[in-house]
C-alpha positions in Angstrom: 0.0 0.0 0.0 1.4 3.1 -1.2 2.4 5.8 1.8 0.4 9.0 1.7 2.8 12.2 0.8 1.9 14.6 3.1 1.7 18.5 2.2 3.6 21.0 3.8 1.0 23.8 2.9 3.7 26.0 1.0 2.3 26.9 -2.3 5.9 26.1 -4.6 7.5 29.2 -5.7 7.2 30.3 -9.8 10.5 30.2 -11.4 11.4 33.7 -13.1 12.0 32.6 -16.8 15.0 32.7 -17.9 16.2 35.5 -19.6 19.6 35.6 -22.4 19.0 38.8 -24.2 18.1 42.5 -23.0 17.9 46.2 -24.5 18.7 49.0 -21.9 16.8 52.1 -23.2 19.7 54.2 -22.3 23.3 55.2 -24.4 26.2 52.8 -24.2 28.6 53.4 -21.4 31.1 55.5 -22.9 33.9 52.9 -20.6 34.2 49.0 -21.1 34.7 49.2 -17.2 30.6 49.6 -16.7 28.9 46.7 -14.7 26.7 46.5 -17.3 29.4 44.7 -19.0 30.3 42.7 -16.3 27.0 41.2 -16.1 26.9 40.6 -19.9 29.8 38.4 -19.5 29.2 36.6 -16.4 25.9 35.7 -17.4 26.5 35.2 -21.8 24.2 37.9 -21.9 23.4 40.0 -25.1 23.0 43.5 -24.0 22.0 46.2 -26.1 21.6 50.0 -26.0 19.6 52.3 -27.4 18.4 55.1 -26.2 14.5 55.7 -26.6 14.4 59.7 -26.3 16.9 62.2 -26.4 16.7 65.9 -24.3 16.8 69.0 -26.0 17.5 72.1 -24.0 15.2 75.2 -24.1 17.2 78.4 -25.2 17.7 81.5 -22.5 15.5 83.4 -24.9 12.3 80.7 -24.5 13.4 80.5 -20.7 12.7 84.2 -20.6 9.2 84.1 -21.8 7.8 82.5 -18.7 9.4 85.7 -16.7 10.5 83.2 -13.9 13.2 85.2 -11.7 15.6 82.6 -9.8 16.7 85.2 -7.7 12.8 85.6 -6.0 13.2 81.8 -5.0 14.1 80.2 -2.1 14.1 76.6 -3.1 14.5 74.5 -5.8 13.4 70.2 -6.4 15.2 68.5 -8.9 12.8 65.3 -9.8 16.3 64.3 -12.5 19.8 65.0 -13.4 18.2 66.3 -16.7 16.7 68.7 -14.6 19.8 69.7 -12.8 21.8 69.5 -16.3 19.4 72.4 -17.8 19.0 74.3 -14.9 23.0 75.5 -14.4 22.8 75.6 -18.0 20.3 78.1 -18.3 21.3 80.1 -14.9 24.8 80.2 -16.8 23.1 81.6 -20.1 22.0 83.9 -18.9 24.5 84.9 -16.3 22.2 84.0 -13.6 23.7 84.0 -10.0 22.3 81.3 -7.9 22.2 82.3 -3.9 24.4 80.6 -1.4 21.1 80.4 0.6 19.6 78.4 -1.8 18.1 75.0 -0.8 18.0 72.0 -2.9 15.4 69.2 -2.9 15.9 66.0 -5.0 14.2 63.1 -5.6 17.1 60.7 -4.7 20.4 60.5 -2.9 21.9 59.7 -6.6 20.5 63.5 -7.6 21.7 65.4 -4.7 25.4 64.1 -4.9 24.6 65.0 -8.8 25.2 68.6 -7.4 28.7 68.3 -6.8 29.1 69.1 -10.3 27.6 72.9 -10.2 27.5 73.6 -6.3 30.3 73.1 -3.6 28.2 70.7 -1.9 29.3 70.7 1.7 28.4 74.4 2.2 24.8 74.1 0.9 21.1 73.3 2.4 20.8 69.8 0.4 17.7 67.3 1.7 16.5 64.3 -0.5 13.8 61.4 -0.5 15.0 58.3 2.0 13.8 56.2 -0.2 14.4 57.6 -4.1 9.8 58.1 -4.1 8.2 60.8 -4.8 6.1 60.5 -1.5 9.3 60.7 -0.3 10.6 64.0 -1.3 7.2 65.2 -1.0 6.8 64.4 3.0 10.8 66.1 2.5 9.2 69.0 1.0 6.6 68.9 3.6 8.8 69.6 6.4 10.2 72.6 4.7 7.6 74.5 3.0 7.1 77.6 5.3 8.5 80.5 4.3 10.0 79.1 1.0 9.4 79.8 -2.4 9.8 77.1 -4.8 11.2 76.8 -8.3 10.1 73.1 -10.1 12.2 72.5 -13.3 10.4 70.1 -15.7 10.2 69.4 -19.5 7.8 70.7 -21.5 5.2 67.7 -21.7 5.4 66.8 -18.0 2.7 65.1 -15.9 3.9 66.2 -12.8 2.4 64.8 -8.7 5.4 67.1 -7.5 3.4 70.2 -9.2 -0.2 68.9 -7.8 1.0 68.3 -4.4 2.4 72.2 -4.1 -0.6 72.9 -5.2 -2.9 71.3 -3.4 -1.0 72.7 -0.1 -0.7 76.0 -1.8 2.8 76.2 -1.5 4.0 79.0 -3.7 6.3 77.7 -6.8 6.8 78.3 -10.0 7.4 75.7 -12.6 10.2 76.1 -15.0 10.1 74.3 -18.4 14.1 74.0 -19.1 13.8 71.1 -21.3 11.8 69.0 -24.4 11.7 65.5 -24.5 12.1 63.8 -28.1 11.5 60.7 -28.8 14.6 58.5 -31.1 13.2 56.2 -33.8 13.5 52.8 -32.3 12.1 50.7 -35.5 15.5 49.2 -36.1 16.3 47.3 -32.5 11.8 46.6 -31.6 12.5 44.1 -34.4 15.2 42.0 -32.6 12.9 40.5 -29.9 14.5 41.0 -26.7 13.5 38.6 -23.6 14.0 42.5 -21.7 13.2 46.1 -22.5 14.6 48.4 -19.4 13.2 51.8 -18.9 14.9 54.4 -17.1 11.7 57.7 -17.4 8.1 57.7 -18.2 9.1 59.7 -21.7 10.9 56.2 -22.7 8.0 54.5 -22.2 5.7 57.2 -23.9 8.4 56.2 -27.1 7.2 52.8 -27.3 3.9 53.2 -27.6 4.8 55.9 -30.1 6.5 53.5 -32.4 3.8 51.0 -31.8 0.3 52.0 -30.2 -0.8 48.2 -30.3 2.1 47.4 -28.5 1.6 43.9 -26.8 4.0 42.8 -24.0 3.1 38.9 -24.1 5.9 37.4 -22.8 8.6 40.5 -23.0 9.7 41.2 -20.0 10.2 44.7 -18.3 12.5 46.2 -16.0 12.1 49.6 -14.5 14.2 52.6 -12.7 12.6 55.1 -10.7 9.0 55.4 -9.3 7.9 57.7 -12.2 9.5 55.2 -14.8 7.5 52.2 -12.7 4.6 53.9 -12.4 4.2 54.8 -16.0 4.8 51.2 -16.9 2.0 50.0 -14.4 -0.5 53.3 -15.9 0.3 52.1 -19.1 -0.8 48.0 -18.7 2.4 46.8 -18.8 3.4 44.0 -16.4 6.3 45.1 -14.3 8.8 42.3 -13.7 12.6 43.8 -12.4 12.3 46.8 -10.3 14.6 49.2 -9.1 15.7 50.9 -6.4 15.1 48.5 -3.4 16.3 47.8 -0.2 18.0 44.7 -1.8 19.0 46.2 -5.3 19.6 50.0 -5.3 21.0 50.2 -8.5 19.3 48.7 -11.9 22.5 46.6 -12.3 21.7 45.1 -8.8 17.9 44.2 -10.1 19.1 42.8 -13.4 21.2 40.0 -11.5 19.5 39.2 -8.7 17.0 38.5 -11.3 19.5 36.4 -13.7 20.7 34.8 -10.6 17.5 33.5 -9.2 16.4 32.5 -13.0 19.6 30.1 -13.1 19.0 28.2 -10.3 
């Protein structure tokens, strides 16, 4: 008489399908020295860039027109190094003094220390989100709000919580469009089926649908950076499957091979 095999109750855990082929929706490291490459190799990966949007900067004469004066602020939240980028740019344009007293808000750690390259860091008012969300820099912002007067940078098509929220709590900003978003024709490297598409913004995944509004993720996989980036994957009925930052995996590299690690085994 055959033994009855008895259950344990634990539900056995779905494998994450393996994976041997991904497109990062960003440039090519300009150094062989990247971890992206390091991955590649350790795990006979194909790894492909290409980015899906490119920024183009607003000219001092545009900036002008929406008669925002830096030196009436108080505050300023970078939500992007894009944002950071195009902000010095502009302030340098047009010969622009930014205050010593100047405090900076950014979205993550990785932005504030983004700052070194345009402010001596040390010496400055610099606060970011614990945890690289926007609920985090907003409860940041939250803390701070009286008695400041905030400048937002964003691109010109931005749907922006950051904006809402100061609204809502009738904070007094001003938002600053520094920066276009323009999406790169992508027809070429959609045709090579990748088991992964990585996005690193919400305007990367805006390209996609661009290029193809039937777009159907079957059994493409998708990797994200950044709250905005995830959240614009999940707004846009995609099934998110490598997320990044975590407590685990603060950097996308981190994601991508915990996730090829726990596929191989």
């Amino acid at each position: 008489m055959a033994k009855a095999v008895k259950s344990t109750g634990k539900k056995a855990e779905k494998k994450a399908p393996r994976i041997n082929s991904v497109l990062i929706t960003q440039p090519r490291p300009e150094t062989e020295k990247s971890p992206y490459f390091d991955l590649a190799k350790k795990y006979e990966l194909k790894l492909d860039f290409h980015p899906f949007m490119h920024v183009e900067g607003l000219s001092g004469k545009d900036f002008r027109k929406q008669k925002v004066d830096v030196g009436e602020y108080t505050a300023i939240i970078f939500a992007s190094r894009n944002a950071v980028d195009h902000f010095f740019r502009i302030c340098e344009e047009m010969k622009v003094k930014v205050s010593q007293d100047m405090k900076y808000f950014c979205i993550t750690e990785a932005v504030a220390l983004y700052l070194q390259k345009f402010i001596l860091y040390r010496k400055r008012k610099v606060f970011f989100s614990p945890d690289g969300s926007t609920d985090g820099l907003l409860e940041v912002i939250g803390k701070h709000k009286v008695n400041e007067r905030f400048i937002l940078p964003t691109s010109d098509n931005a749907k922006n919580d950051i904006a809402q929220y100061l609204t809502k709590n009738k904070i007094i900003f001003a938002e600053a469009t520094l920066y276009r978003m323009v999406s790169n024709d992508i027809t070429g490297v959609m045709g090579d089926g990748y088991d992964m598409i990585v996005f690193f913004s919400p305007f990367s995944v805006q390209t996609l649908f661009d290029h193809n509004p039937q777009f159907k993720q079957n059994g493409t996989l998708i990797g994200a950076f950044g709250p905005t980036t995830s959240k614009a994957i999940e707004l846009a009925g995609l099934r998110l499957d490598v997320k990044a930052p975590a407590p685990e995996t603060p950097s996308m590299v981190a994601a991508l091979e915990k996730y090829l690690a726990d596929s191989r085994k």
